[in-house]
C-alpha positions in Angstrom: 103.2 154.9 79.5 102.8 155.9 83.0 103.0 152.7 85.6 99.5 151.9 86.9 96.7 149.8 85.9 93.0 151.0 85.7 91.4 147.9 85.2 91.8 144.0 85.6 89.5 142.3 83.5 88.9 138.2 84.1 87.4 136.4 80.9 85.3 134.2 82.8 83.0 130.9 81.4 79.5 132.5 82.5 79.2 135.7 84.2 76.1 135.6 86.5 78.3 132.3 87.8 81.2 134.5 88.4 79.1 137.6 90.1 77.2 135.5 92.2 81.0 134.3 93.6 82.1 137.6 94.2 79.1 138.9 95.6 79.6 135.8 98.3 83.0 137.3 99.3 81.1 140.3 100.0 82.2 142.8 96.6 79.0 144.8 95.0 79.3 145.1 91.4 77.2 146.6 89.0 76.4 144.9 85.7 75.9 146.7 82.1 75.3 144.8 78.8 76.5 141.3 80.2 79.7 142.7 82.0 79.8 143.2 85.9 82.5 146.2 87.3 83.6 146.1 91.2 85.2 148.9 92.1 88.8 147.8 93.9 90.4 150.5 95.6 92.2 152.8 92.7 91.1 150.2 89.7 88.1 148.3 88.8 87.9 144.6 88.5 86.2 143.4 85.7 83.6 140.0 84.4 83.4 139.6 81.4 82.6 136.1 78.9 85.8 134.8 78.4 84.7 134.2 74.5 84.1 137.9 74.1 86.9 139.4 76.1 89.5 137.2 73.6 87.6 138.4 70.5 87.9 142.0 71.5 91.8 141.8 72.4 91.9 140.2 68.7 93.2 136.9 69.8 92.0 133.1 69.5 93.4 129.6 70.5 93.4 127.5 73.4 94.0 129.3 76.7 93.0 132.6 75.7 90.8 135.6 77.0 91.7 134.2 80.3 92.5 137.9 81.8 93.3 141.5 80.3 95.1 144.5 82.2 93.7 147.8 81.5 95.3 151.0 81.3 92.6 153.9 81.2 94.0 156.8 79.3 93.2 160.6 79.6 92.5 161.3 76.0 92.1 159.4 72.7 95.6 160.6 71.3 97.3 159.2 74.3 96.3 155.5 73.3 97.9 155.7 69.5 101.4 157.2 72.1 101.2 154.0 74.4 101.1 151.6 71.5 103.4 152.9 69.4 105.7 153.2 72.8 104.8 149.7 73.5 105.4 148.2 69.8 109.0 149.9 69.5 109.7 148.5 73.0 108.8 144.6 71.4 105.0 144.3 71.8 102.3 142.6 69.8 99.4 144.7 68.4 96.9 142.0 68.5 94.4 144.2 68.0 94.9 148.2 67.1 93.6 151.2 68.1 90.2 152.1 67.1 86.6 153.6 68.0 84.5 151.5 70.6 81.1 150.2 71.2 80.9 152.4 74.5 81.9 155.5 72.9 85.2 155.7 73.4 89.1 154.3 71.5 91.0 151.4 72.4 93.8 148.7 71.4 95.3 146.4 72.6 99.2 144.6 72.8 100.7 141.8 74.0 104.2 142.4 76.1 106.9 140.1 75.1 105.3 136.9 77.2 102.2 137.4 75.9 100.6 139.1 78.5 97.3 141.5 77.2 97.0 145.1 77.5 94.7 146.9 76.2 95.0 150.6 76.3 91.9 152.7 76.0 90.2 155.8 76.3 86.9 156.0 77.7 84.8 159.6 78.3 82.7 158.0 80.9 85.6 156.9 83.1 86.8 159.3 85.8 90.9 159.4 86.3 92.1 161.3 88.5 95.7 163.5 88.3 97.2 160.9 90.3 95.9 158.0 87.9 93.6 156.6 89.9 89.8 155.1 88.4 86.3 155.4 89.4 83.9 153.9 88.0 80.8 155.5 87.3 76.9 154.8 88.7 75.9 153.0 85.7 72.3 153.2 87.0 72.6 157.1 86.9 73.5 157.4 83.3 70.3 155.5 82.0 
């Protein structure tokens, strides 16, 4: 697994709440099916509903879907390598690898404090030789 993050996701209690913050600190984000994306420098910070982000990392219970790191993978073969890396290092498959909504194949872990990855591979994500992210112009591609 190489060490960077692509994305930081926050499971948030409403999003056009939580957008309307950020935009106030001055980010720009750009929303797509009830999930706002800021680019950050080399990663993307992401809004999402906090219900939805804990379903999709396979997890429930108090406390949960509060936040997710991301780690953006170059192909679909390389997210079945970080999980099985990650499981025979001690992590939790909460949820594993499979096709997407978006097109693309994910899963996600838990590290040995609980802490969510998920680990996914998505074709309309940019990553660059040195890892970092851009995210595209959603507005572009519809």
């Amino acid at each position: 697994m190489e060490q960077r993050i692509s994305l930081v996701t926050l499971g948030v209690a409403d999003v056009a709440r939580a957008k309307a913050f950020y935009e106030q600190l001055g980010w720009r984000g750009q929303e797509v099916e009830e999930t706002v994306f800021f680019q950050a420098g080399g990663l993307a910070v992401v809004l999402w509903g906090r219900d939805k982000l804990a379903d999709d990392a396979g997890i429930q219970g108090p406390g949960t879907g509060a936040m997710t790191l991301a780690q953006n993978v170059r192909t679909r073969a390389e997210v079945d390598e970080v999980i099985a890396t990650a499981t025979k290092a001690g992590a939790t498959v909460t949820k594993p690898a499979r096709e997407t909504f978006y097109g693309g194949y994910a899963g996600y872990f838990a590290d040995l404090d609980g802490h969510l990855w998920e680990i996914a591979w998505n074709p309309g994500f940019t990553i660059a030789d040195d890892g970092t992210l851009t995210v595209p112009d959603f507005s572009a591609m519809g």
